[in-house]
C-alpha positions in Angstrom: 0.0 0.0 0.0 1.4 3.7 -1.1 1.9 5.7 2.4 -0.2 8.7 2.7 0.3 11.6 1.0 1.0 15.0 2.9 -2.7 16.2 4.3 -4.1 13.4 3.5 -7.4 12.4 5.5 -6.6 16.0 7.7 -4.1 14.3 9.1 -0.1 16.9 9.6 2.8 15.1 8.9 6.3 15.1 10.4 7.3 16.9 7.1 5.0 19.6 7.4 5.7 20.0 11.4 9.0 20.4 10.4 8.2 23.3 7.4 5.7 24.9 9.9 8.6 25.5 12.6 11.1 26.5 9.5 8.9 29.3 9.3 7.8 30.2 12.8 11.8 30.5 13.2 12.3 32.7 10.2 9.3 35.2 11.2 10.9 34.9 14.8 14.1 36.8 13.6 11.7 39.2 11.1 8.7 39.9 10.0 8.8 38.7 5.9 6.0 38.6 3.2 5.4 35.5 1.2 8.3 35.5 -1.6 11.0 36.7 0.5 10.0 34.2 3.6 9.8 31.5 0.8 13.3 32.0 -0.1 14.2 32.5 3.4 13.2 29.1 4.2 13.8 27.5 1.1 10.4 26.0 0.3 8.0 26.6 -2.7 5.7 29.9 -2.7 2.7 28.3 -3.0 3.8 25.8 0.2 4.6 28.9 2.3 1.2 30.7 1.7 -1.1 27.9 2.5 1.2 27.0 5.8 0.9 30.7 6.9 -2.8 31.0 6.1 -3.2 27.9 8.2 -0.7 29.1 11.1 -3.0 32.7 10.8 -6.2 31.0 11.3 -4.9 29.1 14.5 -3.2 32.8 15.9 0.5 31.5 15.2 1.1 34.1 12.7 -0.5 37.5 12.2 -1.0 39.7 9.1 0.4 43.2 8.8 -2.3 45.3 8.4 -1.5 46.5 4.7 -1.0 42.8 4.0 2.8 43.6 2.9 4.1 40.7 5.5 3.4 38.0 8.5 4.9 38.0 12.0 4.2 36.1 15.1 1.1 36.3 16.2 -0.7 36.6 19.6 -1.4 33.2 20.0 1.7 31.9 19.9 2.9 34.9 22.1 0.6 33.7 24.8 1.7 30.3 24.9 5.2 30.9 25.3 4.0 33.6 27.9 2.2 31.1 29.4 5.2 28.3 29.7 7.2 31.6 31.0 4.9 32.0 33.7 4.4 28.4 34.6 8.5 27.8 34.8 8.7 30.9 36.8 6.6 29.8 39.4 7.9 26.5 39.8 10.9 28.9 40.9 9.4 31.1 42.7 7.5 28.7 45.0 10.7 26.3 45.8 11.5 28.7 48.9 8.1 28.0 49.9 8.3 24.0 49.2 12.1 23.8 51.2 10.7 25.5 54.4 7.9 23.1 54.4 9.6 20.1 54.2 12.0 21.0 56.4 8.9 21.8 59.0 6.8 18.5 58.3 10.2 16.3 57.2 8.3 14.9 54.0 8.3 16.1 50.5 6.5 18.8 49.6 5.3 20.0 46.0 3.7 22.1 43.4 1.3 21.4 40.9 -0.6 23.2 38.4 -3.8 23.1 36.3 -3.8 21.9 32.7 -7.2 21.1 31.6 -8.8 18.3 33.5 -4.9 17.3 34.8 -3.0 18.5 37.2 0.8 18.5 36.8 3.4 18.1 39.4 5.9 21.0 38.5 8.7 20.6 41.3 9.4 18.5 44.5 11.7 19.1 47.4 12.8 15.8 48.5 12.2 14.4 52.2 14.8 14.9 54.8 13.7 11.6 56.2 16.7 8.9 54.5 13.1 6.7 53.8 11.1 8.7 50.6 8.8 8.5 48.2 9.3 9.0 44.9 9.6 12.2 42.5 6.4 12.8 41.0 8.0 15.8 38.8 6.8 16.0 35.3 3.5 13.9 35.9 0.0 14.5 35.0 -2.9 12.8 36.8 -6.1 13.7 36.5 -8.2 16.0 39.0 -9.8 14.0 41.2 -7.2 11.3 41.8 -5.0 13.7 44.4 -5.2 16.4 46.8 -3.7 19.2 44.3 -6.3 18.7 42.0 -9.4 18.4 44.3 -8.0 21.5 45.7 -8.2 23.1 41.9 -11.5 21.7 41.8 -12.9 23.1 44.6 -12.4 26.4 42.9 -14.1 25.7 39.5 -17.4 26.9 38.7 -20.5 24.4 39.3 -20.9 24.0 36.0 -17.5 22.9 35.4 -17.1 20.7 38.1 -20.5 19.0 36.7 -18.8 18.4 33.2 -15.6 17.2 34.7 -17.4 14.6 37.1 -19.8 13.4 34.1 -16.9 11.8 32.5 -15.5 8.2 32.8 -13.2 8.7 36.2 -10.4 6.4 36.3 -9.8 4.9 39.4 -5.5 4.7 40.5 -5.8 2.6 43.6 -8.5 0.5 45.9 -9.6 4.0 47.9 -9.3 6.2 45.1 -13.3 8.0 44.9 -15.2 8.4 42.0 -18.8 8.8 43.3 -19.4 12.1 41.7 -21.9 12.9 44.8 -18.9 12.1 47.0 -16.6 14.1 44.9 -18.9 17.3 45.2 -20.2 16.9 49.0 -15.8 16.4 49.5 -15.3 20.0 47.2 -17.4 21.7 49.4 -15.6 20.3 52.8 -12.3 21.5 50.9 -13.8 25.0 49.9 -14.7 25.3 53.8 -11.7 24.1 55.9 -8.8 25.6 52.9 -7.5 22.1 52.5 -7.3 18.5 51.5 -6.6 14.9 52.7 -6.2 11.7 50.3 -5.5 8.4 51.8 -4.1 5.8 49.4 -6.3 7.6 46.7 -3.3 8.0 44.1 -0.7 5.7 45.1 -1.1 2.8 47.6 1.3 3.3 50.9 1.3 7.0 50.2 -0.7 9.7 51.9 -0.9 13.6 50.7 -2.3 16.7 51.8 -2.5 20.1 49.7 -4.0 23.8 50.1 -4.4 25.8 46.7 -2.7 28.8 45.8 -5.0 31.7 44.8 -4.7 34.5 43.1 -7.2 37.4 43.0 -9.9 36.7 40.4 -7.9 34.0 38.8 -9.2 30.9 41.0 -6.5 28.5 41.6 -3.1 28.6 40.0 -2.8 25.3 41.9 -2.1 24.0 45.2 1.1 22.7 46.7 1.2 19.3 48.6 3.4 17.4 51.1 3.4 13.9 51.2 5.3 10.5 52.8 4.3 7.0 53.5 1.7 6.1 54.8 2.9 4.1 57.9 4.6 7.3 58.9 2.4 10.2 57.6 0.4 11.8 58.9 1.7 10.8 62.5 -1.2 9.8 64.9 -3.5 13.0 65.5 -1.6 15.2 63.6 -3.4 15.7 60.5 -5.2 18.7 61.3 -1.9 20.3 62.6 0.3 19.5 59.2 -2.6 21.0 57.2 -2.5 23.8 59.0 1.6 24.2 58.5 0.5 23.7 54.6 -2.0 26.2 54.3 0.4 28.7 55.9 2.6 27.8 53.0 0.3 28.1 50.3 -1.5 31.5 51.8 2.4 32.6 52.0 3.1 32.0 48.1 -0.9 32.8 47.4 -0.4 36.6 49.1 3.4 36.5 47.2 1.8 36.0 44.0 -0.7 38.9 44.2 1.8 40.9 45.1 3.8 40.6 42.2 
């Protein structure tokens, strides 16, 4: 059978990724219209135009407005802005994530929202020599752990409805996917500022997070502390570490606003 041909069936290939970020890189250092871009990058006229009306329509390129050229557009401004923004807190917050593991002796993290996932940005390990893993770069989805029930708890009604009218997938024995459970648990986390899971994500591992807000942004997302289970919490202490970690996330939350 003949392989597909480029666009075939809607479908980009690896040849025209490649062309589209030929391009993106070329506009990056100048602005360019068609013929000179063309030569620029080496490719056909004709291929260039389509691939920048196509990078226009998604906001990756923009049109001067007397049509003499293309530069990078908005959209793709944003995104980067938005990886920017994302990277800096991760940096900004590790003060924040040292001082609380040093407090409870466990490892403490940050996550943040991304659609219906949260993702573990950084972790500061545990003092204790015993630890659990690093959860850096993973994505779970929100109601599985403690960060994103705490980014939940923030969402509009609405949302939360859509979210929890969806196939949950269950990580472990505990883990809860009632959705009237899942709601009736929002609201406890929207009154007391925090959020235990038992088990829920990973079996021997307990975590508790508080969200970090910002002022008519909802939750940039919550930071978390966890150990083993055997160890953490310690016996009639839960209420006290939560405490410690909402301290730390109101700390980063105010620190936020401020800049």
């Amino acid at each position: 059978m003949a392989p597909k041909s480029q666009g075939e069936g809607g479908r980009m290939t690896v040849q025209s990724i490649d062309r589209a970020f030929q391009v993106l890189k070329a506009l990056a250092v100048e602005p360019s219209g068609v013929t000179d871009l063309a030569q620029r990058v080496g490719l056909p006229k004709s291929t260039v135009s389509r691939m920048l009306s196509s990078l226009e329509e998604q906001g990756a390129v923009a049109r001067a407005d007397d049509g003499s050229g293309y530069s990078i557009g908005m959209g793709l401004v944003e995104l980067a802005g938005a990886v920017d923004a994302t990277s800096a807190l991760a940096t900004a917050v590790r003060p924040h994530l040292v001082w609380l593991s040093d407090q409870l002796g466990e490892a403490a993290g940050f996550s943040v929202p991304t659609g219906y996932v949260i993702q573990y940005m950084v972790q500061v390990e545990s003092p204790n020599p015993v630890q659990v893993r690093d959860y850096t770069g993973l994505m779970v989805p929100m109601h599985v752990g403690p960060s994103g029930l705490c980014v939940m708890a923030q969402w509009p009604k609405e949302e939360v409805k859509r979210y929890l009218s969806r196939p949950l997938e269950v990580y472990t024995s505990h883990t809860m996917v009632d959705p009237q459970l899942i709601e009736a648990r929002l609201e406890t986390v929207r009154e007391e500022g925090h959020c235990w899971v038992y088990e829920e994500f990973a079996e021997g591992i307990n975590s508790v997070a508080s969200p970090v807000l910002a002022d008519g942004q909802g939750a940039l997302g919550a930071i978390h502390v966890h150990g083993p289970a055997y160890r953490f919490p310690s016996k009639g202490r839960a209420e006290a570490i939560a405490s410690v970690v909402m301290d730390a996330a109101a700390h980063f939350s105010a620190r936020t606003e401020a800049g």
